[in-house]
C-alpha positions as CSV (number, residue, x, y, z in Angstrom):
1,X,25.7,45.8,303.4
2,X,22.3,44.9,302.4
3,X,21.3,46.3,298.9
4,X,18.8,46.5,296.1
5,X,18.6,46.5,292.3
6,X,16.0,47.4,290.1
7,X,17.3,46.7,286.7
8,X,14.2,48.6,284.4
9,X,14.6,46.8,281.1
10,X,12.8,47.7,278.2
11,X,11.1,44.4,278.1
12,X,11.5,42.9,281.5
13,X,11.9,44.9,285.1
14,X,14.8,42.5,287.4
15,X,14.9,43.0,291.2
16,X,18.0,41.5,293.0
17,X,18.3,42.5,296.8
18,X,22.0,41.2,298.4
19,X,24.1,41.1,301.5
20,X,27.2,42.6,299.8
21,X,31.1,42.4,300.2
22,X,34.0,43.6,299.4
23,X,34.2,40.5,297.1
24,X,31.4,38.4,296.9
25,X,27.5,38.7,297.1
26,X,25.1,36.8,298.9
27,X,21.4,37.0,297.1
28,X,18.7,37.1,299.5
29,X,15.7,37.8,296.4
30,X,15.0,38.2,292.9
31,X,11.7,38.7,291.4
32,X,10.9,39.3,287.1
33,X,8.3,41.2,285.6
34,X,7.9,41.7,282.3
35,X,6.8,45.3,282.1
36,X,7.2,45.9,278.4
37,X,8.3,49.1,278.7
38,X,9.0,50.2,275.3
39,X,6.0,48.5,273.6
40,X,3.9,51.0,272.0
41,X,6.3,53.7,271.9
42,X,10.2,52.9,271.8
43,X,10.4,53.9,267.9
44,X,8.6,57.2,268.9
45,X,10.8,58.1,272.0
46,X,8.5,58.2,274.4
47,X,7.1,55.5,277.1
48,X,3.3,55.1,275.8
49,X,0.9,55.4,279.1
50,X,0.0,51.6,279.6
51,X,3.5,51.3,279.9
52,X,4.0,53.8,281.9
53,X,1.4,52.4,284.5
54,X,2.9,49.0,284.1
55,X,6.6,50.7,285.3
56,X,4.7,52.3,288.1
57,X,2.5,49.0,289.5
58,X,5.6,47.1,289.4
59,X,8.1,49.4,291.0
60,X,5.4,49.6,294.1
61,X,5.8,45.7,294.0
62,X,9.5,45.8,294.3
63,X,9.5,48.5,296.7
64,X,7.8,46.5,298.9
65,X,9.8,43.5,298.6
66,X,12.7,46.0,299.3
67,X,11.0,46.4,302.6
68,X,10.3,43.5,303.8
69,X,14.2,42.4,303.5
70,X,14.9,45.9,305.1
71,X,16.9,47.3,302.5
72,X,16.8,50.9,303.3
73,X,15.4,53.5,300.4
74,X,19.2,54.7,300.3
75,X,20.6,51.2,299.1
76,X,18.0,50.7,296.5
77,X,19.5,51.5,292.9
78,X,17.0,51.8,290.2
79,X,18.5,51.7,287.0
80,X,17.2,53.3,283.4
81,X,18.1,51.9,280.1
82,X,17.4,52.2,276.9
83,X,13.7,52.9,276.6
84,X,13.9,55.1,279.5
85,X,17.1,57.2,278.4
86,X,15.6,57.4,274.8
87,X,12.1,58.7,275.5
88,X,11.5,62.3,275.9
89,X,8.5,61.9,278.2
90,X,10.7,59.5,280.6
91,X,11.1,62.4,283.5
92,X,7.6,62.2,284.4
93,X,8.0,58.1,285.5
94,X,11.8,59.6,287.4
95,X,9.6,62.3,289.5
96,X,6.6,59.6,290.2
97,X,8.7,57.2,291.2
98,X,11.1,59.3,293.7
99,X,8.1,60.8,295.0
100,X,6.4,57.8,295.9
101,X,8.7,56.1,297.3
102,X,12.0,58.1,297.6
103,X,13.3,56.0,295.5
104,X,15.6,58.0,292.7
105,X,16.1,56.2,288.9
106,X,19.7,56.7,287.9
107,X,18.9,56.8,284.0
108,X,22.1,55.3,282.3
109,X,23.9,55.9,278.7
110,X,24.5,53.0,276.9
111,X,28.5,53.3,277.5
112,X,27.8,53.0,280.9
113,X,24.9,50.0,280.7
114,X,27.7,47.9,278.7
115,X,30.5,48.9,282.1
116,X,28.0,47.5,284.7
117,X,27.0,44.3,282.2
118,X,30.8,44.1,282.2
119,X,31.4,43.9,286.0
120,X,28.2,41.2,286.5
121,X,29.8,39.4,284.0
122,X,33.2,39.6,286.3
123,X,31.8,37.8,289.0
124,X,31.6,34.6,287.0
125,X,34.6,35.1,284.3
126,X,38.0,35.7,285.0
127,X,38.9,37.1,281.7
128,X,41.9,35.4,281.6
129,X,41.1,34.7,278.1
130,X,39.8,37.5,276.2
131,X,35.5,37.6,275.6
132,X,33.2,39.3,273.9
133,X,29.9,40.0,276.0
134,X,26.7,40.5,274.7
135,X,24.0,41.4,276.5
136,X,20.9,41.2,274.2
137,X,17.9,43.7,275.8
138,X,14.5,45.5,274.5
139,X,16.1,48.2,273.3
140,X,19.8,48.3,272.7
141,X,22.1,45.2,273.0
142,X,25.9,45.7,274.6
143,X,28.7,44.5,273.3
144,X,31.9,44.5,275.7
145,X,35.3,43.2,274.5
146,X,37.3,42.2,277.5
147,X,40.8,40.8,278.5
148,X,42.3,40.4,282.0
149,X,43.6,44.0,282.3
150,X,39.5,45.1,281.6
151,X,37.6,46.2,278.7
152,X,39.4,46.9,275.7
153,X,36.3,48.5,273.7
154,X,32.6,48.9,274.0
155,X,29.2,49.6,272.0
156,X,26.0,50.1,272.7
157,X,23.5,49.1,269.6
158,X,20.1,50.5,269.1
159,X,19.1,46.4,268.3
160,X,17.4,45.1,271.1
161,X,14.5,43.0,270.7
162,X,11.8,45.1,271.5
163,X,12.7,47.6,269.1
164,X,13.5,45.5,266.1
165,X,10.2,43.9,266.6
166,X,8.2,47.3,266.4
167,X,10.0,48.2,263.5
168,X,9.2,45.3,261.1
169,X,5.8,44.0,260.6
170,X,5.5,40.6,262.9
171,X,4.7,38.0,260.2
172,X,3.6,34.3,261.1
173,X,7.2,32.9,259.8
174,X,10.1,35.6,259.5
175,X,10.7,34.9,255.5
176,X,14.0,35.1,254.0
177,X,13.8,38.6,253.0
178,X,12.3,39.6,256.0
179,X,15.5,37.7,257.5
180,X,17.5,39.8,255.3
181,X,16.4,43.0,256.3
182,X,16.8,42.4,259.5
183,X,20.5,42.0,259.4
184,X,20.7,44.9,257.0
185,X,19.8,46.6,259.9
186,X,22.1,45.2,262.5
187,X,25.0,46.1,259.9
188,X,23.6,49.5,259.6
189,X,23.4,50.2,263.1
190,X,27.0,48.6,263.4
191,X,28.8,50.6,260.8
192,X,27.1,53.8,262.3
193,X,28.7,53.1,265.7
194,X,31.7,51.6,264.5
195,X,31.5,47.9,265.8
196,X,33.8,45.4,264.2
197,X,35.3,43.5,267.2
198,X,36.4,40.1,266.8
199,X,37.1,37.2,269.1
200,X,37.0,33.7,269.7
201,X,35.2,33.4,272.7
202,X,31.5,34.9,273.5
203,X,29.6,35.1,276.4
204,X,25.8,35.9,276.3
205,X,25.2,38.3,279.8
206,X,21.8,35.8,281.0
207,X,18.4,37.1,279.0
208,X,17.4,35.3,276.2
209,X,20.6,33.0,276.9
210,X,19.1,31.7,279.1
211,X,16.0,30.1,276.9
212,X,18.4,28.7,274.4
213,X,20.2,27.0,277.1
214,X,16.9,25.4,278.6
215,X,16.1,24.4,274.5
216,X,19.3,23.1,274.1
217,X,19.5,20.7,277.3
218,X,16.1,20.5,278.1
219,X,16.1,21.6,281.6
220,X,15.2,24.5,283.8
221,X,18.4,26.7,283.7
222,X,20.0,27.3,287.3
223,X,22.4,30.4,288.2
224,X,25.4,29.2,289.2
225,X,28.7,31.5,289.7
226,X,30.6,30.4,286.6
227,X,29.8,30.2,282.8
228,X,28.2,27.7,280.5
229,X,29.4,26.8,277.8
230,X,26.5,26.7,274.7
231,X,28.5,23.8,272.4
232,X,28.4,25.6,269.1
233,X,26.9,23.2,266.9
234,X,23.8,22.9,269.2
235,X,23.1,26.6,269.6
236,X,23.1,27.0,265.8
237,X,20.3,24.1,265.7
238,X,18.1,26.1,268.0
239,X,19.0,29.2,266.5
240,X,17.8,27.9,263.3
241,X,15.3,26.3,264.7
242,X,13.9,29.7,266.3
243,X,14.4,32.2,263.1
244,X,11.9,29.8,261.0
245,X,9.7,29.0,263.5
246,X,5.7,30.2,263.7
247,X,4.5,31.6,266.3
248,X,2.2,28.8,267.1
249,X,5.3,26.5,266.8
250,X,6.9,28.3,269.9
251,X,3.7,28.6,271.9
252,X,3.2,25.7,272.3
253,X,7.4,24.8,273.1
254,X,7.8,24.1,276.4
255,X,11.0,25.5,277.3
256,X,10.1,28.5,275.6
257,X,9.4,30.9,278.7
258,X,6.3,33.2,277.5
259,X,7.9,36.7,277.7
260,X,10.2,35.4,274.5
261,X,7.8,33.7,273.1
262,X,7.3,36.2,270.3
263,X,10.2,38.2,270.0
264,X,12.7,35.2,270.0
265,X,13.0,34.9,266.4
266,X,14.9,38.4,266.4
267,X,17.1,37.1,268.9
268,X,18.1,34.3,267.9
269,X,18.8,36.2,264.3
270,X,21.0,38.2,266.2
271,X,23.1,35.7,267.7
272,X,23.7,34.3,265.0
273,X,24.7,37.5,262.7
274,X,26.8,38.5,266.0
275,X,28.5,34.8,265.8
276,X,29.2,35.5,262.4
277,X,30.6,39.1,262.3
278,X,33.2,38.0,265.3
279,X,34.3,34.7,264.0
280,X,33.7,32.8,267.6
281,X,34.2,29.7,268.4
282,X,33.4,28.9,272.2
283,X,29.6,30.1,273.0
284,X,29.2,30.3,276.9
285,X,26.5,32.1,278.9
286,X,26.7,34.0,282.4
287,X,23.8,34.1,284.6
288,X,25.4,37.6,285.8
289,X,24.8,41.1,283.9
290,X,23.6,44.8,284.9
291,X,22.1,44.0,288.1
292,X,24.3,42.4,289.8
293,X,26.9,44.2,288.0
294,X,25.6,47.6,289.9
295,X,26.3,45.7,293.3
296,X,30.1,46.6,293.1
């Protein structure tokens, strides 16, 4: 069966149309906009009205794309996350878009986000030794703790990228307090929604993965249908690298892709505090998360 998924991030819309089986996927397309969704408004709970016409102009895009690979209106899934399930205006970009296109956005909890990030991640992980997940996004960030008979626990964080970043000012270079504050946060947000997992392996679901990968080996990264593994001592260099970095210092890095060009800092401060709270020592990433995740 032919099918489509329009994964409607808080920073970045993903489209992923696929001939899909029982047990494997063939993808066909996949397109990346980064909509910025929450900008301007996630910290208020609503989406502001540049963003909202940002959503609207790219959803006609992918519609289209969803037509000319013939996916029919009934196999497209739109998914809502976080910006879209927090904002009390969000029902007006639902109606628009279903009556537009017929297309109807499934808005999501942040239990279920982390279940569907769990069963992309599945495609390319066995489990046969336990994981953590973590899916690092504009607006929350999913942590799923998983062994070979499924997932164990879950938590959704109100820590994403997007949101951190309108929260504190955006100096030139994040100082040490600045730093500090930061992770007071994360621990806040953790003890709130009683997150203390632990485990020696982690797996970072694609996203900003992805652009420590290309830093670390200095190549374009490639989905493949397996994991990476990150070698420890090497993430921690860019990590480090990242968190005291200008922002003038990562324009002008080349594998630096441009939508993380200025909220990078943040995630690479949460990598590392999420390294630290679960004592890992194997640091992989999957190329696989929500999206394809909803193809099962």
């Amino acid at each position: 069966m032919r099918k489509a998924v329009i994964d409607m991030g808080t920073n970045t819309f993903n489209l992923l149309i696929a001939d899909v089986s029982a047990a494997s996927f063939t993808t066909l397309f996949t397109a990346k906009e980064p909509v910025l969704l929450g900008m301007g408004g996630i910290n208020q709970d609503k989406i502001a009205e540049d963003a909202m016409a940002r959503a609207l102009a790219t959803i006609d895009k992918f519609v289209c794309f969803c037509d000319e690979f013939l996916v029919q209106r009934k196999n497209i899934s739109a998914i809502g996350t976080s910006a879209i399930r927090g904002a009390t205006n969000s029902k007006a970009l639902v109606e628009k878009v279903k009556d537009l296109h017929r297309v109807k956005i499934k808005v999501i909890s942040g239990e279920e986000e982390a279940g569907l990030i769990y069963k992309g991640v599945q495609w390319t992980y066995p489990f046969e030794k336990s994981a953590l997940i973590m899916d690092i996004g504009g607006g929350s960030t999913e942590f799923i703790h998983a062994n070979a008979d499924g997932i164990r626990e879950l938590v959704s964080l109100n820590i994403g990228v997007s949101r951190v970043h309108q929260q504190f000012n955006h100096p030139v270079r994040y100082s040490k307090v600045e730093q500090a504050a930061i992770r007071t946060y994360f621990m806040q947000c953790a003890r709130r929604e009683k997150f203390s997992f632990s485990s020696d392996v982690l797996i970072g679901a694609s996203g900003s993965f992805e652009t420590f990968y290309e830093m670390i080996y200095e190549t374009y990264w490639i989905p493949r249908q397996e994991v990476v593994e990150l070698p420890i001592e090497s993430l921690l260099k860019v990590l480090n690298w990242a968190i005291h970095s200008t922002q003038i210092e990562r324009n002008e890095h080349m594998w630096i892709t441009q939508i993380r060009k200025t909220m990078l800092p943040i995630a690479a401060i949460q990598i590392m505090w999420a390294i630290e709270q679960i004592g890992c020592k194997q640091v992989y990433i999957s190329p696989y998360s929500l999206k394809e995740g909803a193809l099962h």
